[in-house]
MDTraj code that builds the backbone (N, CA, C; nanometers):
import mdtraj as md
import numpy as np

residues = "UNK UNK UNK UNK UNK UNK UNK UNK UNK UNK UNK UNK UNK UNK UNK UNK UNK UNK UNK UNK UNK UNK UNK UNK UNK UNK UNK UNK UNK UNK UNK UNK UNK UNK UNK UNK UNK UNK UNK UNK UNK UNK UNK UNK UNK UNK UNK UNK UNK UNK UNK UNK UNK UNK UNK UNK UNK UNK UNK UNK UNK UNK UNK UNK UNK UNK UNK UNK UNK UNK UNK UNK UNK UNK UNK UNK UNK UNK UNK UNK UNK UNK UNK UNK UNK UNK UNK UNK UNK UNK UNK UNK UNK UNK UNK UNK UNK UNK UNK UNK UNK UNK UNK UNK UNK UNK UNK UNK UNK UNK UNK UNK UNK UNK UNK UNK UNK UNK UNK UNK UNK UNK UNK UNK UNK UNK UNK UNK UNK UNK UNK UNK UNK UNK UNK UNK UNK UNK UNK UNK UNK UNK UNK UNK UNK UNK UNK UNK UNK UNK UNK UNK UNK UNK".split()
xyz = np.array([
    [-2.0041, -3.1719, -1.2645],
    [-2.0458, -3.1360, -1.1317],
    [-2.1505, -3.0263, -1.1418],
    [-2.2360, -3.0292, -1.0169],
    [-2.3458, -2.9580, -1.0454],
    [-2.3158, -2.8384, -0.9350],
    [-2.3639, -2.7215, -0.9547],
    [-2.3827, -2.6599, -0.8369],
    [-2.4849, -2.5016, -0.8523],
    [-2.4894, -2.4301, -0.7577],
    [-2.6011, -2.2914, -0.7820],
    [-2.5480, -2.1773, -0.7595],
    [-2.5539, -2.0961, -0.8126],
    [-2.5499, -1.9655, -0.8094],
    [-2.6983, -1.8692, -0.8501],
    [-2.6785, -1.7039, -0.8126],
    [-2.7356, -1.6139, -0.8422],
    [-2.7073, -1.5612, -0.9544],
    [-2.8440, -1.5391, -1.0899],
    [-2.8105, -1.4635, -1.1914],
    [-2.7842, -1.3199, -1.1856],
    [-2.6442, -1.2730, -1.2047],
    [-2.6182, -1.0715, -1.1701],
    [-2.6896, -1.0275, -1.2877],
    [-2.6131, -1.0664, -1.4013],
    [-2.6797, -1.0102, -1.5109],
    [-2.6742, -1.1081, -1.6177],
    [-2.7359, -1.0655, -1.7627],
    [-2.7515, -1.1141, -1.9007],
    [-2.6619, -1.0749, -2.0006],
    [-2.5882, -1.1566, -2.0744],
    [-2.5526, -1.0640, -2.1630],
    [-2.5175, -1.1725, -2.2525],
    [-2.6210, -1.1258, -2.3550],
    [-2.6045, -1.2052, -2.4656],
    [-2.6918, -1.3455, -2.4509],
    [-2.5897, -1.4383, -2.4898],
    [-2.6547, -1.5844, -2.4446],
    [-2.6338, -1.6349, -2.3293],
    [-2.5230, -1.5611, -2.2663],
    [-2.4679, -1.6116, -2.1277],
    [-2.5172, -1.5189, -2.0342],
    [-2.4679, -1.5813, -1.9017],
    [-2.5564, -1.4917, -1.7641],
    [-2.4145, -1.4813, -1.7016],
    [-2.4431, -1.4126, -1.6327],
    [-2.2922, -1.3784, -1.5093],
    [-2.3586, -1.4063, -1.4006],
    [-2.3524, -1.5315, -1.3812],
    [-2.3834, -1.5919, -1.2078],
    [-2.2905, -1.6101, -1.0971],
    [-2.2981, -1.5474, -1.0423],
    [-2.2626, -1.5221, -0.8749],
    [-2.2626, -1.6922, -0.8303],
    [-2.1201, -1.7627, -0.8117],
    [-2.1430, -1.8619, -0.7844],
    [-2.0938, -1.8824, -0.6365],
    [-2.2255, -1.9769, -0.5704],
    [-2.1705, -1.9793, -0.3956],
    [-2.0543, -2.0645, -0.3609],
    [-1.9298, -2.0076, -0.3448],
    [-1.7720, -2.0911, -0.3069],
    [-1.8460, -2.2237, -0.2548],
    [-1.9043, -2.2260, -0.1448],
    [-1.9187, -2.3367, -0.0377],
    [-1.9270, -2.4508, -0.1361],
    [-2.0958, -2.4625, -0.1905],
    [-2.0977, -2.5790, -0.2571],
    [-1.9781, -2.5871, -0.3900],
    [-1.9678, -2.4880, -0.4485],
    [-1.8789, -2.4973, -0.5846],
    [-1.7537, -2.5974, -0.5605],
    [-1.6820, -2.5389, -0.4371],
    [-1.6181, -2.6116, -0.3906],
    [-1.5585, -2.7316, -0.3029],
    [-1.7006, -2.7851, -0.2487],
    [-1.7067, -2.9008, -0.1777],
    [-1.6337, -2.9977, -0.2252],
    [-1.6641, -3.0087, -0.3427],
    [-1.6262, -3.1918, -0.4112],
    [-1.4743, -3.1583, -0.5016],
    [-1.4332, -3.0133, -0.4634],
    [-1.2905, -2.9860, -0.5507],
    [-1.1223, -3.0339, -0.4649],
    [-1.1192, -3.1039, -0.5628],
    [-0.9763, -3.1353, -0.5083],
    [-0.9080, -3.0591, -0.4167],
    [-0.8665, -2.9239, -0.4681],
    [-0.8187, -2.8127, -0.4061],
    [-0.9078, -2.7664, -0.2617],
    [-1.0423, -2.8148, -0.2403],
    [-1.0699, -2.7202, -0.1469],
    [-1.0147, -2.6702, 0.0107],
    [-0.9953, -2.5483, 0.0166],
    [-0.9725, -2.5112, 0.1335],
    [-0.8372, -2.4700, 0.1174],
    [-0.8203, -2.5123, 0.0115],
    [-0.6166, -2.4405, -0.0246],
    [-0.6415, -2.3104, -0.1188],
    [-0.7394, -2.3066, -0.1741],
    [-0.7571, -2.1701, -0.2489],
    [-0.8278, -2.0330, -0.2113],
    [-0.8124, -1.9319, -0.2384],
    [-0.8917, -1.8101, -0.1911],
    [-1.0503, -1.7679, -0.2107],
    [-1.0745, -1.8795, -0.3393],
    [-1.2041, -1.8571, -0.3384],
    [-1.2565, -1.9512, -0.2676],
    [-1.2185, -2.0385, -0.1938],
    [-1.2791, -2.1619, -0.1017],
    [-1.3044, -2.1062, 0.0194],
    [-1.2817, -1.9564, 0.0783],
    [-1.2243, -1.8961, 0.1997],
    [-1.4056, -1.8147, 0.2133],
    [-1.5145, -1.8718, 0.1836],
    [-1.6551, -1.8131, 0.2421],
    [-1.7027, -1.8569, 0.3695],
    [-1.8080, -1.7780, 0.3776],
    [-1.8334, -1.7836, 0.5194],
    [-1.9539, -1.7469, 0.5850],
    [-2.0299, -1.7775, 0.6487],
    [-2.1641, -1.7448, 0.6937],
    [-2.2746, -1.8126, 0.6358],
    [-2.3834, -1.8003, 0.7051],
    [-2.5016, -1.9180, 0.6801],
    [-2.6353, -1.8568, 0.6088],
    [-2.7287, -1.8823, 0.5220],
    [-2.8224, -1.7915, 0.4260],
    [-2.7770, -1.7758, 0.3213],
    [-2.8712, -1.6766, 0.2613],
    [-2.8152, -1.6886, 0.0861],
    [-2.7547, -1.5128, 0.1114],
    [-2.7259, -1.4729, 0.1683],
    [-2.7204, -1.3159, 0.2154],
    [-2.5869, -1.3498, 0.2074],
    [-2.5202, -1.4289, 0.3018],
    [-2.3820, -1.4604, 0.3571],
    [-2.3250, -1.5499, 0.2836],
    [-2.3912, -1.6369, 0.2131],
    [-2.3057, -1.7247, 0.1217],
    [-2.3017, -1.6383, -0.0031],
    [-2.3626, -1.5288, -0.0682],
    [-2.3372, -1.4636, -0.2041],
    [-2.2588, -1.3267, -0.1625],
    [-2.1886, -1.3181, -0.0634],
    [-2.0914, -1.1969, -0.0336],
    [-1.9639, -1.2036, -0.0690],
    [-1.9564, -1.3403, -0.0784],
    [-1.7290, -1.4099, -0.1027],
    [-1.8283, -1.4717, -0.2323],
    [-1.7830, -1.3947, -0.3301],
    [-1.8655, -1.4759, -0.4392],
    [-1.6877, -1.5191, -0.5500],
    [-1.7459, -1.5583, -0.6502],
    [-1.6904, -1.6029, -0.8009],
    [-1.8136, -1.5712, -0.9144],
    [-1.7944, -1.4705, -0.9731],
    [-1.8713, -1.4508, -1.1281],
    [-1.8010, -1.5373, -1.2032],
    [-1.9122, -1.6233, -1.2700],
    [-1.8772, -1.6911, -1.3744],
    [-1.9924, -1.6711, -1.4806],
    [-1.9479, -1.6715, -1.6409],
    [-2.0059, -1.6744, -1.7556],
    [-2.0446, -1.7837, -1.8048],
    [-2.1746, -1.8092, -1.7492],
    [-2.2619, -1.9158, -1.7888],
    [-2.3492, -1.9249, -1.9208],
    [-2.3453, -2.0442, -1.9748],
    [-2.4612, -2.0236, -2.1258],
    [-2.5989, -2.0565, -2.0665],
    [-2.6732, -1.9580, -2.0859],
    [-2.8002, -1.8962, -2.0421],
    [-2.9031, -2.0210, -2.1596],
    [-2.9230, -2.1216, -2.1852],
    [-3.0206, -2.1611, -2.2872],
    [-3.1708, -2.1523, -2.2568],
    [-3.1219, -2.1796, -2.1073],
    [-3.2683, -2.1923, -2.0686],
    [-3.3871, -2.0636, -2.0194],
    [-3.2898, -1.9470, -2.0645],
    [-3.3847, -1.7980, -2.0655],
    [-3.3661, -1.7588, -1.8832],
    [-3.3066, -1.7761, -1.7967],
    [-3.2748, -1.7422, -1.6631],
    [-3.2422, -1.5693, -1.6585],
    [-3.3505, -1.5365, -1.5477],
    [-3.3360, -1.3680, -1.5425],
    [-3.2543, -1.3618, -1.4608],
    [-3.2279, -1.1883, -1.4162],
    [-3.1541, -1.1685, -1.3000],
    [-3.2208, -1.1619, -1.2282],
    [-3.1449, -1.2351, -1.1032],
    [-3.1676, -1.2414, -0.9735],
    [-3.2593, -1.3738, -0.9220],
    [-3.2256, -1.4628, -1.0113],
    [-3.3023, -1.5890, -0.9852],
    [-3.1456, -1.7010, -0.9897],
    [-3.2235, -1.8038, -0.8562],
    [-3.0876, -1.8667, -0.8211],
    [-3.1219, -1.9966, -0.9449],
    [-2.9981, -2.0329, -0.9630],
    [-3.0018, -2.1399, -1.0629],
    [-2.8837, -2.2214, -1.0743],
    [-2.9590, -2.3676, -1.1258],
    [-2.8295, -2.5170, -1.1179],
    [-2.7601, -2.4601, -1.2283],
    [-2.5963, -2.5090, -1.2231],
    [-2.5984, -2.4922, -1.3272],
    [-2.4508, -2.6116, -1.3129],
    [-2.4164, -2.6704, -1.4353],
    [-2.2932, -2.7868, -1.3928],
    [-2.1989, -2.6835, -1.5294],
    [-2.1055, -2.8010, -1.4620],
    [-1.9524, -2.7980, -1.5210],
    [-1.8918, -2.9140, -1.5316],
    [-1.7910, -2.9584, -1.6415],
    [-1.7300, -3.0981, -1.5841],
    [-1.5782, -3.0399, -1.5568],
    [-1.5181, -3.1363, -1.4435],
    [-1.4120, -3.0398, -1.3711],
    [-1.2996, -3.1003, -1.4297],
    [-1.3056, -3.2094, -1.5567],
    [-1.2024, -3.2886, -1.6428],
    [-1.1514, -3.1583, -1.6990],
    [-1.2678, -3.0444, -1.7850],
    [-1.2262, -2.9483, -1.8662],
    [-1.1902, -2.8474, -1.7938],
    [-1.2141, -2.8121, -1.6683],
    [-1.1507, -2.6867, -1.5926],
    [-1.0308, -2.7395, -1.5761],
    [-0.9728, -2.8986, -1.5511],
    [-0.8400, -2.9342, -1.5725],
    [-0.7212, -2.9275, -1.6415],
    [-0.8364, -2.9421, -1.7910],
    [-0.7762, -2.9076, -1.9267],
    [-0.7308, -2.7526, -1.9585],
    [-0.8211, -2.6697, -1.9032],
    [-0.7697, -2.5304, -1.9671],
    [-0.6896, -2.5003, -1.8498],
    [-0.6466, -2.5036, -1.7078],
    [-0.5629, -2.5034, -1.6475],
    [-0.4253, -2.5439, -1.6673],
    [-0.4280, -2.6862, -1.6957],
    [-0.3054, -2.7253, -1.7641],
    [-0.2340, -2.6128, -1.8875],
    [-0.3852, -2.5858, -2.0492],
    [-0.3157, -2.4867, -2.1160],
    [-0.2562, -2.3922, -2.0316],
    [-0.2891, -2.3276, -1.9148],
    [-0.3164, -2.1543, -1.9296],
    [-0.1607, -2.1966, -1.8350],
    [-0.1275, -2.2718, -1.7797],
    [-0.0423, -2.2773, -1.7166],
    [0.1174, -2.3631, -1.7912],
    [0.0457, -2.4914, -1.8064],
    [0.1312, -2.5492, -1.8623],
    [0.2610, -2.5195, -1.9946],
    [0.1335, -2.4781, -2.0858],
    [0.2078, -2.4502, -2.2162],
    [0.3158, -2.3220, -2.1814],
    [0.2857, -2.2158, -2.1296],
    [0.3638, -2.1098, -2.0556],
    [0.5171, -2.1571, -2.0323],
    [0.4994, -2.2604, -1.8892],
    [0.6020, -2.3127, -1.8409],
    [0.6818, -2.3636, -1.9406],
    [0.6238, -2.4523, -2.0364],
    [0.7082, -2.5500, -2.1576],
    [0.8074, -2.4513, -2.2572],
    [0.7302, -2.3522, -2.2850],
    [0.8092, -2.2690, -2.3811],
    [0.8697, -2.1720, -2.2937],
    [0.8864, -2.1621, -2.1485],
    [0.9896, -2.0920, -2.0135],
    [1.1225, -2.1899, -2.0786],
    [1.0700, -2.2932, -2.0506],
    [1.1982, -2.4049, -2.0788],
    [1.2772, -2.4114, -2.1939],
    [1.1877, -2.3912, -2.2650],
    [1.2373, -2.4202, -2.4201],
    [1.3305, -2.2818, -2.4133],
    [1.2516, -2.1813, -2.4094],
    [1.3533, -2.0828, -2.4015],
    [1.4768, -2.0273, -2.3193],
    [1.4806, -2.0826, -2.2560],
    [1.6077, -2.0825, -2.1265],
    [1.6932, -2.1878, -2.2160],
    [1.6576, -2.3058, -2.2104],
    [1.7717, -2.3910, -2.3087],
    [1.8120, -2.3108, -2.4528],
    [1.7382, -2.2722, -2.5134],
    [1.7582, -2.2236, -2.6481],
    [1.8490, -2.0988, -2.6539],
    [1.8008, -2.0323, -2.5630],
    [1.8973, -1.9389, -2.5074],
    [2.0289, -1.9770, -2.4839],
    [2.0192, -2.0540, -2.3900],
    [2.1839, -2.0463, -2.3182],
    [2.2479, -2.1470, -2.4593],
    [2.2001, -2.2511, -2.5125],
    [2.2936, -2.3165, -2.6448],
    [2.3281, -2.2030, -2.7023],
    [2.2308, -2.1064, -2.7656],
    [2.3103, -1.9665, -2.8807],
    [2.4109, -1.9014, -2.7849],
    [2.4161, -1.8577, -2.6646],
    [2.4912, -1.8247, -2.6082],
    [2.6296, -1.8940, -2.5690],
    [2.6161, -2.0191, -2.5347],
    [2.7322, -2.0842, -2.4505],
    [2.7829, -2.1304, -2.5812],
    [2.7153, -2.1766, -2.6891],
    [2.7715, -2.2731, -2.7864],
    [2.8373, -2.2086, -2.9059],
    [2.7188, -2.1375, -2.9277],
    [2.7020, -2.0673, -3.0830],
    [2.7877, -1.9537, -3.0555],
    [2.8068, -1.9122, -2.9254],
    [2.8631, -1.7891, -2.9246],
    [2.8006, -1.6641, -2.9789],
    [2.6847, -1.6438, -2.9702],
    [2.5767, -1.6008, -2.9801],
    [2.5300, -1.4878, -2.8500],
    [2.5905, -1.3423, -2.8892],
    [2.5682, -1.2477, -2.7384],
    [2.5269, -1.1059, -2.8184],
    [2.3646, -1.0585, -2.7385],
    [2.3093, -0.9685, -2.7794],
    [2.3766, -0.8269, -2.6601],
    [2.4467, -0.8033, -2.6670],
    [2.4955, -0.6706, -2.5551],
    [2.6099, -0.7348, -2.4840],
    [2.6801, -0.7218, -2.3797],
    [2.7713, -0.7394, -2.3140],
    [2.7388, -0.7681, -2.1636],
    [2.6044, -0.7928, -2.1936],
    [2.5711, -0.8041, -2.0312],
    [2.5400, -0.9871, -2.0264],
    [2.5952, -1.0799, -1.9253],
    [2.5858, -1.2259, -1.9089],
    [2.4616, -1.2925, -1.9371],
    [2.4515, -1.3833, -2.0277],
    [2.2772, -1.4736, -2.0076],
    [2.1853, -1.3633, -2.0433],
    [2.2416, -1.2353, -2.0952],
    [2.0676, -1.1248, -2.1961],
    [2.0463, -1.1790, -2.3044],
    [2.0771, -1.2476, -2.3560],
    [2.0970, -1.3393, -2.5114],
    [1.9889, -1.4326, -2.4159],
    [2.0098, -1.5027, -2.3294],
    [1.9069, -1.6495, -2.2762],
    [1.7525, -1.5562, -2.2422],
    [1.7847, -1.4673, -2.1626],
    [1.6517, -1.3902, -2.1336],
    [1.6165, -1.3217, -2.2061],
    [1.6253, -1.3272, -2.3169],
    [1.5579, -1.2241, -2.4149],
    [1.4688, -1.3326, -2.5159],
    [1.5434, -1.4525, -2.5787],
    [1.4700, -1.5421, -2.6143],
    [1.3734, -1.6085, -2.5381],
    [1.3789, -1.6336, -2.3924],
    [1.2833, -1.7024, -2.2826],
    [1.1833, -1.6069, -2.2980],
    [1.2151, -1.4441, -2.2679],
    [1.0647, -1.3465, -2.2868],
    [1.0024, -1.3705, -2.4354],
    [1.0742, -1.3828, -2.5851],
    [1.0143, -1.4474, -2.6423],
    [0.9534, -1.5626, -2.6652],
    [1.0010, -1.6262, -2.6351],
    [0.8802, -1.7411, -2.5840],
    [0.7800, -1.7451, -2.5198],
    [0.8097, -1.6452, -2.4074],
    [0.6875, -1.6444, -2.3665],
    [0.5600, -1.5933, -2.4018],
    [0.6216, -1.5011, -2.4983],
    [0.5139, -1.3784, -2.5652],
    [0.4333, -1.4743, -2.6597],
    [0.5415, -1.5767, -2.7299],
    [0.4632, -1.6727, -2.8020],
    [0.3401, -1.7563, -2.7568],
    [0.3919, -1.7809, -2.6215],
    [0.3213, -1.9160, -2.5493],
    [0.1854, -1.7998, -2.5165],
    [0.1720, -1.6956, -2.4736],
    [0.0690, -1.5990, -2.4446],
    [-0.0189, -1.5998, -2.5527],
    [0.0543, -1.5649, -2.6937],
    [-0.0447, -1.5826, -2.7626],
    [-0.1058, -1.7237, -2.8159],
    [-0.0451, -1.8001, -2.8546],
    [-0.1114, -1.9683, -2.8864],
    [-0.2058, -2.0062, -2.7747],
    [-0.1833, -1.9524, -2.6136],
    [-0.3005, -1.9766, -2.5267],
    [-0.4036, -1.8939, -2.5671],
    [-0.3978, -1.7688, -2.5984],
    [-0.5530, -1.7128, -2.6216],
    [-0.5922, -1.7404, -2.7692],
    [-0.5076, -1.7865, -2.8765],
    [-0.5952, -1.8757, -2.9692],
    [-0.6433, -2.0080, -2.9276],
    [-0.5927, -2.0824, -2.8355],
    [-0.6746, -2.2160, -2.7998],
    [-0.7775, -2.1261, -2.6942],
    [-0.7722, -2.0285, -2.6523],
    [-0.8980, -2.0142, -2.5314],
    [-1.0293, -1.9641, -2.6383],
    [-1.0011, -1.9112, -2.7541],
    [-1.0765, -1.8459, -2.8591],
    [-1.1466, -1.9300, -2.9225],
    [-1.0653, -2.0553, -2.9554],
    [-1.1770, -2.1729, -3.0155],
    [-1.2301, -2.3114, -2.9009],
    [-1.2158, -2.2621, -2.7827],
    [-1.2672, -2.3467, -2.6701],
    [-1.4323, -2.3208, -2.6782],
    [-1.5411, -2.4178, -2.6424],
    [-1.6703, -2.3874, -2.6147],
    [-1.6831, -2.3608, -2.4977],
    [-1.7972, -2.3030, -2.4593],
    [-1.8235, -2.2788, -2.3130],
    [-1.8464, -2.3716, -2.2699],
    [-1.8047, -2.4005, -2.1021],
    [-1.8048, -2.5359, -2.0180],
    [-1.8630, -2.5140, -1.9308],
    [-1.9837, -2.4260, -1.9089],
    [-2.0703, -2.3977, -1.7816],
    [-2.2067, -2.3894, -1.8479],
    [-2.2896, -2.4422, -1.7836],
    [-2.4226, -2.4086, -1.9086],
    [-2.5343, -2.4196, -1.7590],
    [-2.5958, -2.3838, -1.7821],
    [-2.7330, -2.3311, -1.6569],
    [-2.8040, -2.4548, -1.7190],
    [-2.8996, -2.5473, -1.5554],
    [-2.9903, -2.6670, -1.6594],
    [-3.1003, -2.6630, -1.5860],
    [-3.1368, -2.5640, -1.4990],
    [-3.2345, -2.5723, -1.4036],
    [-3.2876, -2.4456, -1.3038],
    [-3.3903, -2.3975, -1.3305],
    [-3.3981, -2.2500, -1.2487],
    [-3.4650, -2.2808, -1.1015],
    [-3.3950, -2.2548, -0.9875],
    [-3.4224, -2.3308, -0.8414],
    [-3.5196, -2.2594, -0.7827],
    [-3.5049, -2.1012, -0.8002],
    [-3.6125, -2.0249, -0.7758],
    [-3.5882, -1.9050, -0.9046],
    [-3.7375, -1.8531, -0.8633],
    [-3.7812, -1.7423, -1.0414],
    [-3.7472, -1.5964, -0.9292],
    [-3.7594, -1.5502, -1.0143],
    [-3.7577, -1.3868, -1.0146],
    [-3.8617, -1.3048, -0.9313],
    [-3.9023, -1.2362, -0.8275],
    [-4.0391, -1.1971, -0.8048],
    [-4.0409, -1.0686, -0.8991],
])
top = md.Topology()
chain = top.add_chain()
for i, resn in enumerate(residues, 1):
    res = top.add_residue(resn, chain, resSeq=i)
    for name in ("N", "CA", "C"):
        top.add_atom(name, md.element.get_by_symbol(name[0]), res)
traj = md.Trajectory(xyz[None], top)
């Protein structure tokens, strides 16, 4: 999907573009159920006030303050959603079951207080699942790339 934003700044190879909710979110499943879908007003004044910064790969040399296309495919904003969310939940589970078997079965009790044996392994898990998401977010490529400058810089 394609859409435009304002370049804020540079840094590096990527730009931090100010992206306008309205169009970003036209063609999104979600729209109108989320907070960044919630803009408002007509011009480029009023549509870049309810913004979203996003870290775009800059290839094509885009300064600040020049509006520019830039796409995404919304298969992969699917994909890292699912990680950032999903994997979390899975090892919630895993650890609540794993828990309560050492506990109910194994007879397995860290203190004297009910189910701290289940919640203590579930927070480990989760600490796990926290980190295996920011090693898959670490070897992810960037999924926003700028392909077109709409207007230049004066």
């Amino acid at each position: 999907m394609k859409t435009t934003g304002m370049v804020k700044e540079i840094k590096g190879r990527f730009a931090v573009v100010i992206a306008d909710p309205q169009t970003s979110c036209s063609s999104c499943v979600l729209n109108g159920t989320c907070a960044s879908s919630s803009s408002g007003g007509e011009g480029t004044d009023k549509i870049f006030q309810r913004t979203n910064s996003i870290a775009v790969l800059n290839e094509i040399g885009a300064l600040p303050n020049e509006v520019v296309l830039f796409e995404y495919d919304e298969q992969e904003i699917n994909k890292g959603i699912l990680v950032v969310y999903g994997i979390p939940l899975l090892f919630i589970i895993f650890g609540v079951i794993l828990g309560a078997f050492l506990e109910n079965k194994l007879n397995l009790k860290i203190g004297n207080l009910e189910n701290f044996t289940t919640v203590i392994v579930t927070i480990i898990f989760l600490l796990v699942s926290v980190a295996l998401v920011r090693a898959i977010d670490k070897t992810k490529k960037p999924i926003f790339k700028i392909t077109e400058i709409l207007v230049r810089r004066k």
